[in-house]
C-alpha positions in Angstrom: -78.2 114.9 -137.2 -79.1 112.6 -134.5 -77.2 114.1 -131.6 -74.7 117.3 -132.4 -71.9 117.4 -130.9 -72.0 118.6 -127.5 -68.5 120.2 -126.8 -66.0 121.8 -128.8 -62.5 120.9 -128.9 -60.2 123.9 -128.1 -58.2 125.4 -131.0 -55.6 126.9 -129.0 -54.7 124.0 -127.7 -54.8 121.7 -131.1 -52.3 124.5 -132.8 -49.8 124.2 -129.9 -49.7 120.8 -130.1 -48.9 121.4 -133.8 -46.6 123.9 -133.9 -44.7 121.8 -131.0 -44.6 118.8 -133.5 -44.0 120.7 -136.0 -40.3 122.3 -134.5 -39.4 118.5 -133.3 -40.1 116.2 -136.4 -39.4 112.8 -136.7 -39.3 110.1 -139.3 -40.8 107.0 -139.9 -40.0 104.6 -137.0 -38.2 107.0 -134.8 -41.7 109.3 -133.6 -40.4 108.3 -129.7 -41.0 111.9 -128.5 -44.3 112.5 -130.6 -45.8 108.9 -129.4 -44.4 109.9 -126.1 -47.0 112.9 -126.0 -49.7 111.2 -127.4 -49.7 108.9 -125.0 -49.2 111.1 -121.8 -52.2 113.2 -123.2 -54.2 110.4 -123.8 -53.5 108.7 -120.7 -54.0 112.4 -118.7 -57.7 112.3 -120.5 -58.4 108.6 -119.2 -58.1 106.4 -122.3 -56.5 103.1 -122.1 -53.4 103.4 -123.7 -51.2 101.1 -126.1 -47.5 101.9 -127.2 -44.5 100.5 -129.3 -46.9 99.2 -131.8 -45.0 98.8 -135.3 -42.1 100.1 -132.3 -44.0 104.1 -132.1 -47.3 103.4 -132.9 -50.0 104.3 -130.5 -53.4 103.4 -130.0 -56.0 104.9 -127.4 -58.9 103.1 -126.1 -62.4 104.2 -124.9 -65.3 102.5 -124.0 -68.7 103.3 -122.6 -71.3 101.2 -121.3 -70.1 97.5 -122.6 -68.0 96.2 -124.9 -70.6 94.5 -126.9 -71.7 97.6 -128.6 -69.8 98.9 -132.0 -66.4 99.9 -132.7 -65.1 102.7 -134.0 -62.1 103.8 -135.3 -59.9 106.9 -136.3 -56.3 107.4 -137.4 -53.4 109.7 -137.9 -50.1 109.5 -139.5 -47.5 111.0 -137.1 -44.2 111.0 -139.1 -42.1 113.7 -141.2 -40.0 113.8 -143.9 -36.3 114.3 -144.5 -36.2 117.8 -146.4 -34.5 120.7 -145.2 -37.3 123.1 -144.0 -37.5 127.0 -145.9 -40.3 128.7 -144.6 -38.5 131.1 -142.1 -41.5 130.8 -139.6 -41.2 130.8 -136.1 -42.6 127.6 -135.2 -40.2 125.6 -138.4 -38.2 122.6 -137.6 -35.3 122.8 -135.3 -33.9 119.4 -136.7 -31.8 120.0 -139.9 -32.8 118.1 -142.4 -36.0 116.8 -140.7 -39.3 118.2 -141.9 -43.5 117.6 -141.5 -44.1 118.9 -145.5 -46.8 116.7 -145.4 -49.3 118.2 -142.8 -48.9 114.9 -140.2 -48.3 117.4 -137.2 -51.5 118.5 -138.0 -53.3 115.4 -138.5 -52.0 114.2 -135.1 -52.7 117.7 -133.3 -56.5 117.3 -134.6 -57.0 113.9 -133.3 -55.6 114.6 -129.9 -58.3 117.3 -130.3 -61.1 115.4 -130.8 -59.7 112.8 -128.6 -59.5 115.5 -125.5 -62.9 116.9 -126.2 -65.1 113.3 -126.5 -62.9 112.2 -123.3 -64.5 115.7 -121.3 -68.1 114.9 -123.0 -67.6 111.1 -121.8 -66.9 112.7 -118.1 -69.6 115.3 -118.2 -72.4 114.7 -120.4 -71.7 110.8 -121.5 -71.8 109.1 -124.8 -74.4 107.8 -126.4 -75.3 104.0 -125.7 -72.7 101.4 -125.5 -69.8 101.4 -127.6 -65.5 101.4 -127.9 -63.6 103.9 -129.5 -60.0 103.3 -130.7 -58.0 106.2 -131.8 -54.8 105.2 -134.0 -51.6 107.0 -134.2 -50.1 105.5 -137.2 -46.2 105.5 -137.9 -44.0 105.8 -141.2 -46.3 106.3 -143.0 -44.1 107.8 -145.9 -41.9 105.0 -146.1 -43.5 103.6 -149.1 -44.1 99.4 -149.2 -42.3 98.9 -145.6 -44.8 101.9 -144.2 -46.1 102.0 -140.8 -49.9 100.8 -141.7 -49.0 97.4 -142.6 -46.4 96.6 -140.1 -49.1 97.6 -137.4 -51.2 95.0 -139.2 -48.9 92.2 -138.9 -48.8 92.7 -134.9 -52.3 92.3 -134.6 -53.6 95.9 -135.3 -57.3 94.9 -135.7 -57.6 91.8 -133.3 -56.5 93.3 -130.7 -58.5 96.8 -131.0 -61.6 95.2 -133.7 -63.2 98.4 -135.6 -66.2 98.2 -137.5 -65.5 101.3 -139.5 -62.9 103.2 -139.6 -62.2 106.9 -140.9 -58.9 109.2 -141.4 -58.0 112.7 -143.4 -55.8 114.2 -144.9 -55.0 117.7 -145.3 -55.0 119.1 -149.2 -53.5 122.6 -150.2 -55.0 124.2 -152.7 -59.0 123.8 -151.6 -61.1 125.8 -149.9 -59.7 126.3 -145.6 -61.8 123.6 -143.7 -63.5 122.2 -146.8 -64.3 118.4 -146.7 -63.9 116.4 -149.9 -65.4 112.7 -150.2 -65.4 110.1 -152.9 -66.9 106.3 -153.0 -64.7 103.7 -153.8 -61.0 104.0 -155.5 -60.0 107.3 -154.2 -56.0 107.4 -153.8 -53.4 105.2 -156.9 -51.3 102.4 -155.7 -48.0 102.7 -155.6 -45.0 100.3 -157.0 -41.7 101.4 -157.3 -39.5 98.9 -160.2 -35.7 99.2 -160.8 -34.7 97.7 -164.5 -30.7 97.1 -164.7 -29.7 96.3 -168.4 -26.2 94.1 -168.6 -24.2 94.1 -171.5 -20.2 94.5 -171.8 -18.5 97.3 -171.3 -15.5 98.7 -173.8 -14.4 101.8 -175.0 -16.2 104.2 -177.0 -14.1 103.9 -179.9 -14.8 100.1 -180.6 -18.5 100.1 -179.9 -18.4 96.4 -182.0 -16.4 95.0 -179.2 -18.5 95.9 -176.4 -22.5 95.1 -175.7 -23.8 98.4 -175.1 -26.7 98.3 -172.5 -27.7 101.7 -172.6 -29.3 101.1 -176.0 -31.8 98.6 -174.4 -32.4 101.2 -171.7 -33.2 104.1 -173.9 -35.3 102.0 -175.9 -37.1 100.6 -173.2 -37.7 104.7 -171.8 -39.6 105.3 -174.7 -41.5 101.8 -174.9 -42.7 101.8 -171.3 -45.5 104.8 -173.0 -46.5 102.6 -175.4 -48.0 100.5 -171.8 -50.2 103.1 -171.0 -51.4 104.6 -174.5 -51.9 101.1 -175.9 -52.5 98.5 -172.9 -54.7 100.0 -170.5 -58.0 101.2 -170.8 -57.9 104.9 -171.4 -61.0 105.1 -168.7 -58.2 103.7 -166.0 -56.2 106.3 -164.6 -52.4 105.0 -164.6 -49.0 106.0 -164.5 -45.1 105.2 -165.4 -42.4 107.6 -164.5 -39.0 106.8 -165.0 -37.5 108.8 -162.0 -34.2 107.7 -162.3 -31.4 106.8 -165.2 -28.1 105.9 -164.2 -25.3 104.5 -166.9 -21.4 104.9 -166.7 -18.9 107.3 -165.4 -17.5 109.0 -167.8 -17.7 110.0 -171.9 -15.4 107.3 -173.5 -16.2 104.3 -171.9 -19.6 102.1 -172.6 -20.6 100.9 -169.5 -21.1 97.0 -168.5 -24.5 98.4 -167.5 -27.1 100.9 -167.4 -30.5 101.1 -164.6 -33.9 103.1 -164.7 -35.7 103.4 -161.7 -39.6 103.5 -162.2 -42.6 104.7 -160.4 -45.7 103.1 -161.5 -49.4 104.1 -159.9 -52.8 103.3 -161.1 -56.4 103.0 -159.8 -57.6 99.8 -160.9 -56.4 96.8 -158.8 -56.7 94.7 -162.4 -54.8 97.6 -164.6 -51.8 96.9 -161.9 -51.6 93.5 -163.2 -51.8 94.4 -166.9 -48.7 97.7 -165.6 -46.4 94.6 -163.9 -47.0 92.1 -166.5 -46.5 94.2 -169.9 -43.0 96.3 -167.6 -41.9 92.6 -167.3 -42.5 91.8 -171.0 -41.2 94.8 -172.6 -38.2 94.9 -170.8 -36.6 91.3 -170.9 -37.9 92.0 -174.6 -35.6 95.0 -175.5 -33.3 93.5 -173.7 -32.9 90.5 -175.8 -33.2 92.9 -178.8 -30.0 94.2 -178.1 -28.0 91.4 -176.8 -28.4 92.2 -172.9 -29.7 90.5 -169.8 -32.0 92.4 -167.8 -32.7 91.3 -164.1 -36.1 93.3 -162.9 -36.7 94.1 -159.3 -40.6 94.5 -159.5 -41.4 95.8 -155.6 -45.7 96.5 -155.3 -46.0 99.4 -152.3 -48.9 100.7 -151.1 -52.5 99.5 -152.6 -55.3 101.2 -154.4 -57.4 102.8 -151.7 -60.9 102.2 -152.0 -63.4 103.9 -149.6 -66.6 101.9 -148.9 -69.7 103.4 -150.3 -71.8 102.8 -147.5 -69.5 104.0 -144.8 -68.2 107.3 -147.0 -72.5 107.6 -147.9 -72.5 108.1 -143.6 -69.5 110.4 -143.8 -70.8 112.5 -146.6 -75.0 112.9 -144.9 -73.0 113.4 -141.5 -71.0 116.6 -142.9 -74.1 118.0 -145.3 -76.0 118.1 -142.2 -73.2 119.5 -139.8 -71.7 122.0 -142.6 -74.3 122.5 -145.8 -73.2 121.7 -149.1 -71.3 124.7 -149.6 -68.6 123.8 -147.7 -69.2 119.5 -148.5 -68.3 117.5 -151.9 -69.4 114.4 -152.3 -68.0 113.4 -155.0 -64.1 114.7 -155.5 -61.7 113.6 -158.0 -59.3 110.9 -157.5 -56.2 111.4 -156.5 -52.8 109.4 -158.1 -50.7 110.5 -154.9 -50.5 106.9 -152.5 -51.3 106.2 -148.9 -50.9 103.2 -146.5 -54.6 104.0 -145.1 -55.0 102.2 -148.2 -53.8 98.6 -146.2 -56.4 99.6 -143.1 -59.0 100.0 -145.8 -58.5 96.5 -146.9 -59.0 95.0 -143.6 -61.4 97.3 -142.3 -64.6 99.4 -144.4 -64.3 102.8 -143.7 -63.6 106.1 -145.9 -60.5 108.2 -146.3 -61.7 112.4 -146.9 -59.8 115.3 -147.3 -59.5 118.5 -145.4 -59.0 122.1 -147.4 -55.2 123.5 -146.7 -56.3 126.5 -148.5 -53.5 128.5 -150.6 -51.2 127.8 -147.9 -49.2 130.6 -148.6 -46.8 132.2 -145.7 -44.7 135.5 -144.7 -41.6 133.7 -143.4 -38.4 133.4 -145.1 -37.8 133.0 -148.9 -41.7 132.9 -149.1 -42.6 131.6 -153.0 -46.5 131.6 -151.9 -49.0 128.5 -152.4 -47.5 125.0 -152.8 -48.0 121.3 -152.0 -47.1 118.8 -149.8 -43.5 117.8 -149.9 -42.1 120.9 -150.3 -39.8 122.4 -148.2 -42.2 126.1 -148.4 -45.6 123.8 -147.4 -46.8 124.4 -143.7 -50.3 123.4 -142.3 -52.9 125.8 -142.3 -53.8 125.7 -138.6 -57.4 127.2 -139.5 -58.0 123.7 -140.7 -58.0 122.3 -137.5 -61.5 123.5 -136.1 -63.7 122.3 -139.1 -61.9 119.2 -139.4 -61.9 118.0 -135.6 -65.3 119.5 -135.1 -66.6 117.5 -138.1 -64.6 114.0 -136.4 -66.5 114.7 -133.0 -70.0 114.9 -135.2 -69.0 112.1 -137.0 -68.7 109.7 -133.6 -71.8 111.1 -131.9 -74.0 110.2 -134.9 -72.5 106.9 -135.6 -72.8 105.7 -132.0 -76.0 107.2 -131.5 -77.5 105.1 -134.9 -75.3 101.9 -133.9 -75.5 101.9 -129.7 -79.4 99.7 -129.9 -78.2 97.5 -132.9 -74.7 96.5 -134.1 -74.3 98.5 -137.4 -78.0 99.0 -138.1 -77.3 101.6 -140.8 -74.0 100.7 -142.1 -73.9 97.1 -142.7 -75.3 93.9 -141.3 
């Protein structure tokens, strides 16, 4: 590497923060007390400091030398999740119902980590050349289409703190503690949510001949919606339907006036989302009319493909083989269908998206049922993450502004 990094961030300090998050979740929109420490710790270490963006959204700013040099930034999600927490340890929520089963407590501690320890090399040692660094606490993000990334857009996110990269994690149970995980270009499935609702007439049971049963279009239309992704989308093109949810009628006698499915559909392809809404559309008005029903089709597109920029994940990838070998580096991971609003930042903004080893992330607490995912009320960040992963984020900074501090974006992009 061009310049190592010069001081550590402090572990101890990164898991309290954690474990303090972690007891007082909050959800999307309502992080008040979690932007409320951010902000007195960034402020404490010197950085200009930005609230109530997208209402608890924070950002911290940092610049050396002049502003004329490049731009840099790095983002964490803050929020939880409403699940009742079961992993009997002593740092778990205190908030019924409230959770962080995703790992965002962590994400947050680690960039206040990083943030503390380039504030204390800024004081002591300096950074290199000129440049700005803007470190973005995110909001909501698991609130799906309405998430936090995209309303911090719409209030001016990026022309009022410009980046010219910008880089985020995410933690992932089930690799390797502290391993880093990269891939160019569509790394993470969009994410739609559609809700079909099939009207017919409603009549008892017993005179089916009388009534318009809309169930029958619904069932059918189950079934069909396979046909989309076996026979309409290139096989190569990772995609998805999932009827999560079918609701019809009350009770056994009576057909119902009219029967819903709820759908989740996720691809990686920006054009095979076109091709998923279109042929949804088609089929169901379709089976619909088969059967004598009206269907009315609320088609809502969330969260975008994330792509990752090759040239910009190319930097992340030679920064972390030099600062961590290729045992502990891939450069080349499988996608994931899961979603994220990075995605929205990535669209504005190049930049790459990694992912941090959770390990088994398996605990002694409680009802203990051993490894498991995100989103699940067992899950609990593996605080042994924490070192790798800021360590790797402070490594990352030095070498970018000590390539970019002479020339604007020599080595990433003119």
């Amino acid at each position: 590497m061009d310049q190592a990094p010069k001081i550590s961030p402090s572990l101890k300090k990164m898991q309290t923060w954690r474990r303090h998050l972690h007891q007082y979740p909050e959800l999307g929109f309502e992080e008040f007390d979690t932007s409320q420490l951010v902000a007195e710790r960034l402020k404490e270490w010197g950085y200009e400091v930005h609230t109530e963006i997208a209402d608890t959204g924070v950002v911290g700013a940092l610049t050396w030398g002049n502003d004329s040099g490049p731009k840099l930034g790095l983002r964490a999600d803050m929020d939880a999740l409403p699940i009742q927490e079961a992993t009997g340890l002593p740092w778990a929520s205190k908030i019924r119902g409230r959770m962080h089963a995703c790992g965002h407590d962590g994400h947050t501690a680690i960039l206040l980590g990083v943030a503390e320890a380039i504030a204390r090399q800024h004081r002591e040692q300096g950074l290199p050349g000129n440049g700005t660094l803007h470190l973005i606490f995110q909001p909501a993000e698991e609130l799906g289409g309405g998430g936090g990334a995209q309303c911090m857009l719409d209030e001016g996110l990026f022309e009022r703190f410009p980046c010219d990269a910008l880089f985020a994690l995410h933690n992932m149970p089930g690799f390797p503690t502290g391993h880093l995980r990269f891939r160019k270009g569509e790394f993470m499935a969009s994410s739609d949510t559609v809700t079909l609702r099939f009207t017919g007439k409603g009549g008892h049971c017993a005179m089916p001949h009388l009534a318009i049963d809309p169930t029958l279009p619904a069932a059918a239309t189950v079934l069909a919606l396979q046909s989309i992704v076996g026979r309409n989308v290139n096989p190569n093109l990772a995609s998805i339907i999932s009827v999560g949810r079918m609701h019809s009628g009350s009770t056994s006698n009576v057909i119902p006036d009219c029967a819903e499915l709820e759908l989740s559909v996720r691809t990686l392809d920006t054009e095979a989302r076109d091709i998923l809404e279109r042929r949804i559309r088609d089929l169901a008005a379709s089976q619909a009319t088969a059967f004598d029903c009206r269907c009315d089709i609320n088609y809502t597109r969330g969260y975008p493909v994330l792509v990752n920029s090759p040239v910009e994940t190319q930097f992340a990838i030679e920064t972390a083989l030099e600062m961590f070998g290729e045992a502990q580096v891939e450069a080349n991971t499988a996608p994931l269908t899961g979603s994220e609003d990075c995605a929205y930042f990535l669209n504005q903004v190049p930049g790459c998206y990694f992912l941090v080893g959770n390990g088994d992330n398996g605990h002694d607490g409680g009802d203990a049922i051993g490894p498991c995912s995100v989103h699940n009320p067992h899950y609990d960040f593996n605080d042994d993450c924490m070192d790798p992963a800021s360590t790797f984020l402070i490594g990352l900074i030095s070498r970018y502004f000590s390539l970019h501090s002479t020339t604007r974006n020599p080595h990433l992009r003119k």
